[in-house]
C-alpha positions as CSV (number, residue, x, y, z in Angstrom):
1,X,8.6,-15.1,31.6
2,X,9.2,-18.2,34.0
3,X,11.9,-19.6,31.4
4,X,13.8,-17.0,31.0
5,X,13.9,-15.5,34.5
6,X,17.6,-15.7,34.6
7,X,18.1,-13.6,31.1
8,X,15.3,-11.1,31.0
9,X,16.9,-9.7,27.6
10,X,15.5,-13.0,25.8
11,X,11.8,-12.0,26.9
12,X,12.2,-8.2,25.2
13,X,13.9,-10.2,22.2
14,X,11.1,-12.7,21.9
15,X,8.7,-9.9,21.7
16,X,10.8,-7.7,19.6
17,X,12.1,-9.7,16.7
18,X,8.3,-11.1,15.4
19,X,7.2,-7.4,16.2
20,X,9.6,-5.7,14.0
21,X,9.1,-8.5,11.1
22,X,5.5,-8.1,11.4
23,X,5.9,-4.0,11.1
24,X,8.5,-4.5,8.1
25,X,6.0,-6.7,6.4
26,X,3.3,-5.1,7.0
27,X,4.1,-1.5,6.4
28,X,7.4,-2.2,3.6
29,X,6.9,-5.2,1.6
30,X,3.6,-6.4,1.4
31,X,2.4,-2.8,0.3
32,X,5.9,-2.5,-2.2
33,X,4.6,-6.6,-3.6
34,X,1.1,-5.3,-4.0
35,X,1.8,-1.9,-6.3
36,X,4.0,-4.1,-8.3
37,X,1.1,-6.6,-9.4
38,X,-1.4,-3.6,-9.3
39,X,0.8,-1.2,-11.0
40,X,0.4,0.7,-7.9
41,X,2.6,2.9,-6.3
42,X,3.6,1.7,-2.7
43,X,2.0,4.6,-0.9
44,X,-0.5,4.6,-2.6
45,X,-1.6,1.1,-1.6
46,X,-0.6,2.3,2.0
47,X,-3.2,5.3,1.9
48,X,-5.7,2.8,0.2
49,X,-5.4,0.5,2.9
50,X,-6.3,3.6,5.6
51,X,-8.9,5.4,3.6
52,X,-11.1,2.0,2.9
53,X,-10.0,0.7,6.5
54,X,-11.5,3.7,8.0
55,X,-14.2,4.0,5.4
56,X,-15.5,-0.1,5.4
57,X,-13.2,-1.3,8.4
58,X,-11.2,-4.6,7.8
59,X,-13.8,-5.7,4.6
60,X,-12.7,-2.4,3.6
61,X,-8.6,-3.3,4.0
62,X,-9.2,-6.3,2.3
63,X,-10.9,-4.9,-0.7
64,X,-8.6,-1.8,-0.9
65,X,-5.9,-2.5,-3.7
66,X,-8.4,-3.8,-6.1
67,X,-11.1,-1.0,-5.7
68,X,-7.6,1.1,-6.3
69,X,-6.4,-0.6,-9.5
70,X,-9.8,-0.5,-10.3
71,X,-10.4,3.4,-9.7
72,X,-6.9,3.5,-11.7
73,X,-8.1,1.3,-14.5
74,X,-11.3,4.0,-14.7
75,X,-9.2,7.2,-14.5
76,X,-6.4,6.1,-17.5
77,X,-9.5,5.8,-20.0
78,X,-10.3,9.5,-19.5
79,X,-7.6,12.2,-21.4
80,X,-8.3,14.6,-19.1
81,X,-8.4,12.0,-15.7
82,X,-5.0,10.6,-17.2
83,X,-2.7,12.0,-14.5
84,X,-4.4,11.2,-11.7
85,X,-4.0,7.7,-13.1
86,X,-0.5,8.0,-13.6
87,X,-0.1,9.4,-10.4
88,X,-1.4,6.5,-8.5
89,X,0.9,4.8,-10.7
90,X,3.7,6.9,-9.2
91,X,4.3,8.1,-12.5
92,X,5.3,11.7,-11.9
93,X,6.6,12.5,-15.6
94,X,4.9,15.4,-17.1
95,X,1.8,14.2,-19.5
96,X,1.4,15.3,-23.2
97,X,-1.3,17.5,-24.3
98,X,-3.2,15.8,-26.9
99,X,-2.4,16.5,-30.3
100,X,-5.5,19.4,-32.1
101,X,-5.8,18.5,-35.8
């Protein structure tokens, strides 16, 4: 604050600019990096990351995305649990009923 008493627009840009990175990061590509790898859709790693952050705190953020893909891995070997898979995926195409021989 001393520095820059003369240009007080270089304090509110010194605090800005890492505040917005940090918030794009955090909240836009880290989530967007992390469903790619998983095969997880982006909001869905963003409503993993506050259920098991609420549920288990910041072990519980840590440990979200693989207890997702994991839950996801689960559902996809049930028929009937199938679409609930795919919609963690973000796959929102209709399913095929099974074929009745």
């Amino acid at each position: 604050m001393v520095q820059f008493q003369a240009a007080p627009w270089l304090v509110v840009l010194v605090v800005a600019v890492p505040g917005i990175l940090q918030n794009m990061l955090g909240n836009i590509i880290e989530p967007k990096l992390q469903g790619e790898g998983l095969n997880l859709h982006p909001v869905t790693v963003i409503l993993a990351l506050s259920f098991w952050g609420l549920i288990w705190g910041i072990v519980g953020m840590f440990l979200a995305a693989p207890i997702t893909a994991a839950v996801r891995v689960f559902l996809m070997q049930f028929d009937t649990l199938k679409p609930i898979g795919k919609l963690l995926a973000g796959d929102l195409s209709p399913t095929e009923a099974p074929a009745e021989s």
